[in-house]
C-alpha positions as CSV (number, residue, x, y, z in Angstrom):
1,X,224.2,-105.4,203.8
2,X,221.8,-102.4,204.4
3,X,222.3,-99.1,203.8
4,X,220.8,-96.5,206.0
5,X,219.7,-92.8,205.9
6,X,220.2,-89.9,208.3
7,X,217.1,-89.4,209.7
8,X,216.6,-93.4,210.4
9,X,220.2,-93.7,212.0
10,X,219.2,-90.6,214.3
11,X,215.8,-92.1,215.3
12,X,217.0,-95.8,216.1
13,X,220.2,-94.4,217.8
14,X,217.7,-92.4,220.0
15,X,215.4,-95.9,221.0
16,X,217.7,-98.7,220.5
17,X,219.4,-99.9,223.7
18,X,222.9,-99.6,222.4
19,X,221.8,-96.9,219.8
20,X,222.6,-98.3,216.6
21,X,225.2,-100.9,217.9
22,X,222.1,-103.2,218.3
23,X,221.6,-103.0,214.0
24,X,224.3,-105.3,213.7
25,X,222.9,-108.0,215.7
26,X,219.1,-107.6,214.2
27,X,219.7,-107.3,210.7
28,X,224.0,-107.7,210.2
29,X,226.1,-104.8,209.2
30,X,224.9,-101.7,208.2
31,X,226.6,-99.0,205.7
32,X,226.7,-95.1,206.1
33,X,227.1,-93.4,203.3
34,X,229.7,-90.4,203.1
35,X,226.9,-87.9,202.1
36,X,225.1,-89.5,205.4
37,X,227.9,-89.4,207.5
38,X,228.2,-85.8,206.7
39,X,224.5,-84.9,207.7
40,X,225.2,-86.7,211.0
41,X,228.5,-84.8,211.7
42,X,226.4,-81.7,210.6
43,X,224.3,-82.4,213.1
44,X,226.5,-83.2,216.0
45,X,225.7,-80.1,218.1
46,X,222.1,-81.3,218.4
47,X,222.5,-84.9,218.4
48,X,225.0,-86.8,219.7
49,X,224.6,-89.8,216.6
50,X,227.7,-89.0,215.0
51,X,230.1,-89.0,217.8
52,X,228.8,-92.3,219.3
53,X,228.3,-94.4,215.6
54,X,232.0,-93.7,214.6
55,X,233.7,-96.7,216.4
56,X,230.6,-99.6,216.3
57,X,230.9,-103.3,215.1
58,X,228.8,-104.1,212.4
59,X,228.4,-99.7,211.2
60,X,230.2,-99.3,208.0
61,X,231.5,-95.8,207.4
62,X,232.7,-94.6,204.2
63,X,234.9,-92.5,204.3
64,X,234.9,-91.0,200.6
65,X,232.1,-89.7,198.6
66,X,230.5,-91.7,195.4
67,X,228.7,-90.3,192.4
68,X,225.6,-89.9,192.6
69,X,223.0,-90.1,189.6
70,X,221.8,-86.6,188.2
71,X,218.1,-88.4,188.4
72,X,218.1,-88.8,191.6
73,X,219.8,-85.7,192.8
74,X,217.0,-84.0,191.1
75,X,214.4,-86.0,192.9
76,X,215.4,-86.4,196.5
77,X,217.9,-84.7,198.9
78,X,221.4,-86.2,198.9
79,X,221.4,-88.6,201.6
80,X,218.8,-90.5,199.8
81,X,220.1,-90.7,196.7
82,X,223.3,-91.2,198.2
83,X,221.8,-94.4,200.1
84,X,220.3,-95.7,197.3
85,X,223.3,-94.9,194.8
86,X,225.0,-96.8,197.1
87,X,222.7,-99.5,197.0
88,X,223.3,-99.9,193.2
89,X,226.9,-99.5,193.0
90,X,227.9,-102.1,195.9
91,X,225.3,-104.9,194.8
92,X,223.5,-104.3,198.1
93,X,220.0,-105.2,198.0
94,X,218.7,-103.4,201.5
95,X,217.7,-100.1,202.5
96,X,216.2,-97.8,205.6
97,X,214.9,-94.7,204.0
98,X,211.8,-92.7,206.1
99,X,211.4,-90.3,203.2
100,X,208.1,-91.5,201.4
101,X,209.4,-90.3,197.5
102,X,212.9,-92.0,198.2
103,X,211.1,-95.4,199.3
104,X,209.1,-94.8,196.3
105,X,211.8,-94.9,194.1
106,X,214.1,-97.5,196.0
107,X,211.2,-99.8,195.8
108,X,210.5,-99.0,191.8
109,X,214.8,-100.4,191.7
110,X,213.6,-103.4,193.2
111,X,215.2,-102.6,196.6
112,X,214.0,-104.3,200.0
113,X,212.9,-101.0,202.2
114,X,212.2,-100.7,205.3
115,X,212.5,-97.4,207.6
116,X,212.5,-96.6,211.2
117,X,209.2,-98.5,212.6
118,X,209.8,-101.5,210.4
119,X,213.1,-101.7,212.6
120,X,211.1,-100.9,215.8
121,X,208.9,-103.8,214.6
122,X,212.0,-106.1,213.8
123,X,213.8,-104.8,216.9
124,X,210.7,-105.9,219.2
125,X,209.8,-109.4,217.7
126,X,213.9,-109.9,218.5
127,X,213.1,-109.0,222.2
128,X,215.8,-105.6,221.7
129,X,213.5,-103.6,222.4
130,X,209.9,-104.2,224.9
131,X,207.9,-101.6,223.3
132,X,207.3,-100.4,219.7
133,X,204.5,-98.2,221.3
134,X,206.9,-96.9,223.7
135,X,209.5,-96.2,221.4
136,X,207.5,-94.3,219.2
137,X,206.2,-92.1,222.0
138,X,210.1,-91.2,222.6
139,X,210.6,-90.5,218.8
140,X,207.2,-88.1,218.7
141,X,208.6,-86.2,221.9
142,X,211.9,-85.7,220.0
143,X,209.7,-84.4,217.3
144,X,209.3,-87.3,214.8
145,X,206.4,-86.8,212.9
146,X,204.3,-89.9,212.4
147,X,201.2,-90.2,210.1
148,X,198.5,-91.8,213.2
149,X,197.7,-94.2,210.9
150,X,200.7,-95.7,210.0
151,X,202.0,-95.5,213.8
152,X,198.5,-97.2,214.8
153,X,199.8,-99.9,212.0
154,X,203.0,-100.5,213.2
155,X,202.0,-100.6,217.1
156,X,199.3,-103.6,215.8
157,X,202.4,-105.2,213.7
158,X,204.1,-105.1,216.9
159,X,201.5,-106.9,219.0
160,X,200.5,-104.4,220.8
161,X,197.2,-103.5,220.3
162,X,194.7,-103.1,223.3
């Protein structure tokens, strides 16, 4: 199973036909952390992620909180390290993390990580999405920030370069 972060779930809920229903069928079931789940509920007045993930097949929602290592508290914000305490704990092996320090230090714990345009990437060779170019132009008008380097990266991973 993979574990995925706030900012990830809002981003792929935004471009995924189906939001983050379609997870499920690209890479199998998918858990939200507690700490996570309490970001997106947070949130709910300026996205609508939290309302819509709450009753998917294949989104696992815990529904208590875990404790999380003072290391990584100190380190990264909580719904990182709650992510990748998960990660540990469970025995899962998987995580979607943006945040460069967290992917940083879920790699160092020998974690497969992958974030938001490796999904776009995964999502498009699947045929769930037509566009990874397209997809990131909806993300940057929501106000993603993307490095133009690593988007030009991603958009040639995809296929898609002119």
């Amino acid at each position: 199973m993979t574990v995925i972060n706030t900012s990830p779930a809002i981003h792929l809920h935004a471009v995924l036909p189906g939001g983050l229903g379609t997870l499920p069928r690209l890479i199998g079931e998918v858990i939200v952390p507690w700490a996570v789940c309490q970001e997106l509920a947070a949130g709910r007045d300026k996205d609508a992620t939290w309302l819509q993930i709450r009753s998917l097949p294949g989104i696992i929602l815990q529904t208590s909180a875990i404790v999380i290592s003072p290391l990584l508290q100190a380190q990264i914000d909580i719904g990182e390290a709650a992510v990748i305490q998960t990660v540990t704990d469970e025995g899962h092996s998987a995580v979607i993390l943006d945040d460069l320090k967290a992917r940083r230090i879920a790699a160092m714990l020998g974690l497969a990580v992958t974030g938001t345009l490796g999904i776009l990437i995964q999502a498009k060779r699947a045929a769930h999405i037509p566009s990874v170019k397209a997809a990131i132009a909806i993300l940057e008008n929501r106000g993603m920030w993307l490095d133009p380097a690593l988007a030009a990266k991603a958009i040639t991973l995809a296929g898609e370069t002119s």
